[in-house]
N, CA, C and O of each residue as an XYZ file, in Angstrom:
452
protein
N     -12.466      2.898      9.440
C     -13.422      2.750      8.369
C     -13.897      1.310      8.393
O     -13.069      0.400      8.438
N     -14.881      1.129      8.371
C     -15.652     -0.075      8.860
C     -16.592     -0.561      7.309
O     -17.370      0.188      6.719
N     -16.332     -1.647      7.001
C     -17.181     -2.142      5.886
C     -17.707     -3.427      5.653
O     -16.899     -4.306      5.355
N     -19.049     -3.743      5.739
C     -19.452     -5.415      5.926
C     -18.648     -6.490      4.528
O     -18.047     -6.316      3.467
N     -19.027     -7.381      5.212
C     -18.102     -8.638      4.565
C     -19.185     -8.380      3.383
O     -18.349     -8.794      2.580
N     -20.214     -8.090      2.616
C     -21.033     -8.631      1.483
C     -21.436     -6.963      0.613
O     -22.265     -6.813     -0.284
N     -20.462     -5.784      1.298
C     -20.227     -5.469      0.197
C     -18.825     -4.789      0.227
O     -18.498     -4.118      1.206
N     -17.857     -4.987     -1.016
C     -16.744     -4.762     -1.096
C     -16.284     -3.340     -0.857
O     -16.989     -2.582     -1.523
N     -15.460     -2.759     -0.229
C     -14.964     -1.408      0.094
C     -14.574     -0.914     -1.154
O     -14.113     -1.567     -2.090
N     -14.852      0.618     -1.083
C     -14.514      1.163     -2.366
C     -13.380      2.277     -1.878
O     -13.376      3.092     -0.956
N     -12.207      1.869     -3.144
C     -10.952      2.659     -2.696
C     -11.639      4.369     -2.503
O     -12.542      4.928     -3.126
N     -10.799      4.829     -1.417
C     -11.414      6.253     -1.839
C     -10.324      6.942     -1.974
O     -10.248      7.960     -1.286
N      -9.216      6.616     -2.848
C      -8.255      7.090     -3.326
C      -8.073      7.399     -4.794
O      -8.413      6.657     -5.716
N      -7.687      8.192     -4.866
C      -7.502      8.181     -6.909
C      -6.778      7.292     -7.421
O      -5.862      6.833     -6.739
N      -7.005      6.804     -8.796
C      -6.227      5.687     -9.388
C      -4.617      5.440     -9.218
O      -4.016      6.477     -9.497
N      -3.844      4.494     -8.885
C      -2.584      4.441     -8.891
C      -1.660      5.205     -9.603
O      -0.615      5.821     -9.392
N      -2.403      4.948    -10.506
C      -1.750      5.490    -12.117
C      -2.198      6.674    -11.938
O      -1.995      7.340    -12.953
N      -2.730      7.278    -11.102
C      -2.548      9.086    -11.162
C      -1.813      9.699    -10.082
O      -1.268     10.800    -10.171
N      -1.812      8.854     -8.913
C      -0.667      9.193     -8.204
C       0.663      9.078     -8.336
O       1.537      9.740     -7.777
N       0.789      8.025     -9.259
C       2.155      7.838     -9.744
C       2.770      8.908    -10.916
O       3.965      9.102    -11.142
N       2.003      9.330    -11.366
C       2.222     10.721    -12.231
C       2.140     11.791    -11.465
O       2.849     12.738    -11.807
N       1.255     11.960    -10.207
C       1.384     13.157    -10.150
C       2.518     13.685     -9.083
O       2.774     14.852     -8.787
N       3.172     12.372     -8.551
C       4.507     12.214     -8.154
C       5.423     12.008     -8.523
O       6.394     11.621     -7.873
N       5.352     12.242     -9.852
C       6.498     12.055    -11.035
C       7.476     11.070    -10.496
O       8.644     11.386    -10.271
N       6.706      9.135    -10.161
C       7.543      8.553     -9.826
C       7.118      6.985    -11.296
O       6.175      6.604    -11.989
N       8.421      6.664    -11.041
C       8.622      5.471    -11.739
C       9.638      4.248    -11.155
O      10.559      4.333    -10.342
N       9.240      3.365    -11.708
C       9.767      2.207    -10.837
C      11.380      1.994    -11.095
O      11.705      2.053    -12.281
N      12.030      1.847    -10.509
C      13.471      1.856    -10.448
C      14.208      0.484    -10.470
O      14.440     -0.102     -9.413
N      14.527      0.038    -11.523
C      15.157     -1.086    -11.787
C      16.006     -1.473    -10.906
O      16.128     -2.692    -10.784
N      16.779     -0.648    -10.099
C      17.839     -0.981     -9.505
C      17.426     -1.210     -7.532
O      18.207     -1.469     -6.617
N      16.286     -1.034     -7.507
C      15.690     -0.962     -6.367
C      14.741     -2.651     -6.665
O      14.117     -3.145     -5.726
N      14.768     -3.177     -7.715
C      13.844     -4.349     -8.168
C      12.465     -3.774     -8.049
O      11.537     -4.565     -7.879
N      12.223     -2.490     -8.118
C      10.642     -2.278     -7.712
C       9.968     -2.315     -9.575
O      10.371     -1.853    -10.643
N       8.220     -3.516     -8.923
C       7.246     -3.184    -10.380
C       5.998     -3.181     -9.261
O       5.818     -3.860     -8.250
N       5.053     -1.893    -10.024
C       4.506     -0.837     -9.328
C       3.127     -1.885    -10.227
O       2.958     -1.900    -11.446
N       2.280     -2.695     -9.153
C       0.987     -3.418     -9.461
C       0.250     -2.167     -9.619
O       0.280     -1.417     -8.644
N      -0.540     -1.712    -10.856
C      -1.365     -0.956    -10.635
C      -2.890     -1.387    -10.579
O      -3.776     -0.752    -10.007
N      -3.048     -2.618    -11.297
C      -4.608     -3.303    -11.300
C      -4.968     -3.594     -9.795
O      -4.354     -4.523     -9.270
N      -5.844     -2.943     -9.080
C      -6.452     -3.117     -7.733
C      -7.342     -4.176     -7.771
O      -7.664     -4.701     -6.706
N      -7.880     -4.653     -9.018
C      -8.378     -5.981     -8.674
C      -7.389     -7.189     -8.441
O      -7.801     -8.172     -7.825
N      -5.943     -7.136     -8.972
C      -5.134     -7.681     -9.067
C      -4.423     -7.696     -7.472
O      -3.782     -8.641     -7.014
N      -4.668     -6.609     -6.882
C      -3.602     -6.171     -5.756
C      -4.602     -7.306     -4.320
O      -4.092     -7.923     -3.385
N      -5.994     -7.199     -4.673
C      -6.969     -7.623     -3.778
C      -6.719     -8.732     -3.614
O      -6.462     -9.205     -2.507
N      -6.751     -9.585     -5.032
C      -6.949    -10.913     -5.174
C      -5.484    -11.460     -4.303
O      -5.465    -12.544     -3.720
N      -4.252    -10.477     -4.336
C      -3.433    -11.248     -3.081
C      -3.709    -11.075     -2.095
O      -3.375    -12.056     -1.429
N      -4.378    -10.018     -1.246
C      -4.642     -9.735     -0.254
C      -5.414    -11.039      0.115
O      -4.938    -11.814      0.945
N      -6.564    -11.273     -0.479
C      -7.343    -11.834      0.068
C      -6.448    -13.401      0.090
O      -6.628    -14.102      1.086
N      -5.634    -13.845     -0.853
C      -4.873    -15.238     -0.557
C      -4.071    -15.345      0.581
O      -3.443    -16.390      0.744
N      -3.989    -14.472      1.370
C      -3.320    -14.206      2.562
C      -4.464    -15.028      3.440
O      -4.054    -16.089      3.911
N      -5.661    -14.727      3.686
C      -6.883    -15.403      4.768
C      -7.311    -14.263      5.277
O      -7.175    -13.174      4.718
N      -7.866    -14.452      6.398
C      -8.575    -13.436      6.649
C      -7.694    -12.374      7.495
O      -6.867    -12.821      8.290
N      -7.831    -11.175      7.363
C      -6.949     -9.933      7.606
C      -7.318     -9.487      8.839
O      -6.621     -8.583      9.299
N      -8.347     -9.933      9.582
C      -8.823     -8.741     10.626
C      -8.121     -8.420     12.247
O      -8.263     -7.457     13.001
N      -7.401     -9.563     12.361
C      -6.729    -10.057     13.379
C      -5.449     -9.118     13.105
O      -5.314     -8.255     13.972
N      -4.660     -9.106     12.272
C      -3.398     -9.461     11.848
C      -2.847     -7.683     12.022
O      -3.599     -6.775     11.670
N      -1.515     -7.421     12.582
C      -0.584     -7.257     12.006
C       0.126     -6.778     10.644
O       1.186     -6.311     11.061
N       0.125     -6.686      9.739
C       0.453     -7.082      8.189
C       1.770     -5.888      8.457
O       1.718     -4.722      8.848
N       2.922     -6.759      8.058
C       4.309     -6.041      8.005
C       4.743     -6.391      6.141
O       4.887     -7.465      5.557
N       4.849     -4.929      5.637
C       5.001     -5.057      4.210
C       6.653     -4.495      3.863
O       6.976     -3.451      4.430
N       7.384     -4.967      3.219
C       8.414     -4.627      3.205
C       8.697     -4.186      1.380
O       8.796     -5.052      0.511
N       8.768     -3.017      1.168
C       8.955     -2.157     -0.214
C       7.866     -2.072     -0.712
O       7.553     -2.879     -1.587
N       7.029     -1.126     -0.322
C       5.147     -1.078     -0.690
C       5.358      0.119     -1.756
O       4.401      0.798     -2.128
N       6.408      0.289     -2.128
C       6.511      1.622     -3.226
C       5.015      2.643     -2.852
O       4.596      2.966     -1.740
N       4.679      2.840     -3.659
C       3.260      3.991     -3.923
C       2.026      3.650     -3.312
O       1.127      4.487     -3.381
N       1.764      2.320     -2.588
C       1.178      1.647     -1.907
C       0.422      1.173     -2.596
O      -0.714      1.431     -2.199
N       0.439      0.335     -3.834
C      -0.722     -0.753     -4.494
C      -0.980     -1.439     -3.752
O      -2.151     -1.360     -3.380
N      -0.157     -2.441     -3.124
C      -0.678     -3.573     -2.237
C      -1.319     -2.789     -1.362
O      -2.542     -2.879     -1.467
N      -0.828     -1.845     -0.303
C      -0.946     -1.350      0.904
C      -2.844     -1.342      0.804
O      -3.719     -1.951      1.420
N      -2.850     -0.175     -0.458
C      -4.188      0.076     -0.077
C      -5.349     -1.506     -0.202
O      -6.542     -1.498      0.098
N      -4.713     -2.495     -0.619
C      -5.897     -3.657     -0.937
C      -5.790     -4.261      0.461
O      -6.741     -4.633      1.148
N      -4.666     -4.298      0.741
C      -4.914     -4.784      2.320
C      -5.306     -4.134      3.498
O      -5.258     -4.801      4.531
N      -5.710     -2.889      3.562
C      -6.438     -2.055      4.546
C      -7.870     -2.448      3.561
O      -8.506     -3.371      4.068
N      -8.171     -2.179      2.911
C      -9.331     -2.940      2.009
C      -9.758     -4.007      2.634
O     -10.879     -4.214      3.099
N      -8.823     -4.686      2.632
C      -9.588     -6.328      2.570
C      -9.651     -6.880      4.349
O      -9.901     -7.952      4.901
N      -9.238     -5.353      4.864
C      -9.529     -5.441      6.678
C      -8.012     -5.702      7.571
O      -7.746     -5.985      8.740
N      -7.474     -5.524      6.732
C      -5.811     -5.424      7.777
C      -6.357     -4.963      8.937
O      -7.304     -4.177      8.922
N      -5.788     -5.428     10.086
C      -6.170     -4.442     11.253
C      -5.099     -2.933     11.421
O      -5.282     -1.839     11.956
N      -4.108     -3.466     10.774
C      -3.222     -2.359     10.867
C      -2.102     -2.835      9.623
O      -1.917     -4.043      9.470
N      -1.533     -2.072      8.947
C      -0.472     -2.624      7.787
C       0.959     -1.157      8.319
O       0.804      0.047      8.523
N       2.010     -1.889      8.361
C       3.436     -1.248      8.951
C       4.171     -1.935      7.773
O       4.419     -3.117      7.535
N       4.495     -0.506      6.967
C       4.821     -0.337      6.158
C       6.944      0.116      6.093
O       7.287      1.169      6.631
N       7.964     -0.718      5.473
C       8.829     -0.075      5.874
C       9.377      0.339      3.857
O       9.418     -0.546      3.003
N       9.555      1.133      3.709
C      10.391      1.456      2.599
C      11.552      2.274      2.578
O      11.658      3.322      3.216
N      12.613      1.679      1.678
C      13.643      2.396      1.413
C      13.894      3.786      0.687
O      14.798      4.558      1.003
N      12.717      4.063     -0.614
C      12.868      4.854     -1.360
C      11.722      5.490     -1.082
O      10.565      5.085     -1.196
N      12.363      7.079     -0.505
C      12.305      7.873     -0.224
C      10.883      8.882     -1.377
O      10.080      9.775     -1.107
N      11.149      8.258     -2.402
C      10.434      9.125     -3.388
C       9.033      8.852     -3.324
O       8.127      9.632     -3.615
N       8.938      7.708     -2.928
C       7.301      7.034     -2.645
C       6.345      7.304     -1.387
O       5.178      6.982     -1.163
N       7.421      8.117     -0.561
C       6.638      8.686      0.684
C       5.260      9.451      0.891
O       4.409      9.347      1.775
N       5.357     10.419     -0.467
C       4.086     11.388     -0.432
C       2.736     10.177     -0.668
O       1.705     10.253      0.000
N       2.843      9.666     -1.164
C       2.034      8.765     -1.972
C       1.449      7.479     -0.520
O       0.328      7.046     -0.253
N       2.552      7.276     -0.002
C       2.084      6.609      1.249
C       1.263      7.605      2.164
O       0.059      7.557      2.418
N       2.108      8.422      2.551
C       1.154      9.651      3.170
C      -0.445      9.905      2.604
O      -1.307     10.352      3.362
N      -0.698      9.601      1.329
C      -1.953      9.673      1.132
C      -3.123      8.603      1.374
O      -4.350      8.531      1.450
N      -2.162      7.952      1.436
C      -2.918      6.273      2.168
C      -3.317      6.494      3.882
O      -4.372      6.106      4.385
N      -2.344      7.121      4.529
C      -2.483      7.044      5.929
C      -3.221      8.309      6.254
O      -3.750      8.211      7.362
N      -3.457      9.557      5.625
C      -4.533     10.659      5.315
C      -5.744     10.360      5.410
O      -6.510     10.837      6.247
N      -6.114      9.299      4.309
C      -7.200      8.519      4.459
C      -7.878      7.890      5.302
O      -8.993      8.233      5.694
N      -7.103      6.660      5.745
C      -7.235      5.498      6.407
C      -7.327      6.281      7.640
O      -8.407      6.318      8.230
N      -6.153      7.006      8.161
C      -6.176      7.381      9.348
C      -5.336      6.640     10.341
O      -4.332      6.983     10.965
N      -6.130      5.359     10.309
C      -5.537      4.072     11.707
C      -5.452      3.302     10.550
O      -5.999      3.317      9.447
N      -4.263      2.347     11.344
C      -3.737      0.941     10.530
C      -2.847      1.539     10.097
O      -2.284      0.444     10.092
N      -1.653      2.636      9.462
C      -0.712      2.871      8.817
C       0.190      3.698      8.972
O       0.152      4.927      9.024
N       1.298      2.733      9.069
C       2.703      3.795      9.855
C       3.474      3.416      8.657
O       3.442      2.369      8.010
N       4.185      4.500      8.494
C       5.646      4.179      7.664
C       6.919      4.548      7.919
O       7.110      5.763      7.970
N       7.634      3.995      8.055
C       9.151      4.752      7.787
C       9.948      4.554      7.023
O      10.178      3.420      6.604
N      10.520      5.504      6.675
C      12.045      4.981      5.202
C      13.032      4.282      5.933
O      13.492      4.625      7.022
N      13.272      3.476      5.400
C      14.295      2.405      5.278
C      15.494      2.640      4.946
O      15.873      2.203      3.859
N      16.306      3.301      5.684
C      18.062      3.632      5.408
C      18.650      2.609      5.568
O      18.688      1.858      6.543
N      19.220      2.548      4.409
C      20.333      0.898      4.410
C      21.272      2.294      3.314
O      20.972      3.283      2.647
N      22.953      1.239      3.870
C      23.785      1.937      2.935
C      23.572      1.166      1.700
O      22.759      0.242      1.738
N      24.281      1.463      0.469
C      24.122      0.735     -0.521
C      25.458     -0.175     -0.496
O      26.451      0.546     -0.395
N      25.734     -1.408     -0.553
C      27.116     -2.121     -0.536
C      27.398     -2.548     -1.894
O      28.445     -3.144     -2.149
């Protein structure tokens, strides 16, 4: 998906906050996860990163993918995604549905110590 620098990409995903309901997921204290849902909010880090088009981008606990999706947004060339919790998978899957290219994920098995 290809989009010029002068006009901004438009998510073509449904709001955070409806995927997160309709995955009956919530953020898990014990995992330290808080679920950014403002996408203007998620951008404005993306873009403090520099410019994305080159890059790589390795994200480590992207829960439901707030960040994920601002940085395929803001031109990740590719974002590799690793998460532990399992429950946030469908929700990534709908990111890489989309997108297509740029997004791999796998769950993250660690024992708990």
């Amino acid at each position: 998906m290809s989009h010029s620098k002068t006009d901004p990409p438009i998510d073509p995903l449904p709001p955070l906050r409806e995927v997160i309901g309709r995955h009956g997921l919530q953020a898990s204290r014990s995992l330290g996860q808080n679920f950014i849902l403002d996408l203007n909010l998620t951008r404005r880090i993306a873009r403090a990163a520099g410019p994305l088009e080159d890059y790589e981008i390795y994200e480590v606990g992207p829960g439901p993918g707030g960040l994920t999706r601002a940085l395929l947004m803001e031109g990740a060339a590719h974002v590799t995604a690793v998460e532990r919790d399992s429950r946030t998978l469908p929700a990534l899957a709908e990111i890489a549905a989309i997108w297509l290219i740029g997004f791999r994920s796998w769950p993250m098995m660690l024992e708990d110590r």
